[in-house]
N, C-alpha and C positions, 0 to 999 in steps of 0.2 A: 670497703670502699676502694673503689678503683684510684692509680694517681693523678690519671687522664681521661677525660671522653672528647671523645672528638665527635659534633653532632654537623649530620649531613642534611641540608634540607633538599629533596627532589621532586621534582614537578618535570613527569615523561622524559628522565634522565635517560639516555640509551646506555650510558657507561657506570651508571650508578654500582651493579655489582662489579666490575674491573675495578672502579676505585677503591672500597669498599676492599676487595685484595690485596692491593697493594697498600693499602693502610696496616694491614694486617699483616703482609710480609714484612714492614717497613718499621715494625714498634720494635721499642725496648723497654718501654716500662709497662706495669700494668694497667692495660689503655684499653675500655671499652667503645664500638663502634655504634651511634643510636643515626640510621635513619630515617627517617620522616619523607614519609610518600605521602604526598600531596593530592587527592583523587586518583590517584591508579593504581597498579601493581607493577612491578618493576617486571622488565623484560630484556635479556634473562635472567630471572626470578638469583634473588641471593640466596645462597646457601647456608644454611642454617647453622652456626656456631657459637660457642658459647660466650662470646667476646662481641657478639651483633644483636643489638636490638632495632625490632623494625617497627615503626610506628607508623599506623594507617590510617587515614581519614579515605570514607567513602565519596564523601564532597570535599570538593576544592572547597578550602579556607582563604584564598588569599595567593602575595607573593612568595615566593621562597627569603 
């Protein structure tokens, strides 16, 4: 079990993977990154690491 998750909700976030980085530069404890796209794919696409879960709905659900 991780000590932290920090969950990201996006909906056509253009800086979703930058911040997603910088989360990731920025930890000290054992801290996973989950997030949640909201009907799209992120653009530019986040980079695949063991500390990021992406979670995708094909249809919009809702607000973030």
């Amino acid at each position: 079990m991780r000590d932290l998750s920090v969950i990201i909700p996006a909906r056509n976030e253009i800086f979703l993977a930058k911040t997603i980085e910088r989360v990731l530069a920025t930890i000290e404890a054992d801290t996973e990154v989950i997030a949640v796209c909201d009907g799209y794919w992120p653009d530019p696409p986040i980079v695949d690491q063991p500390r990021v879960n992406v979670l995708h709905y094909t249809d919009s659900i809702g607000q973030r």
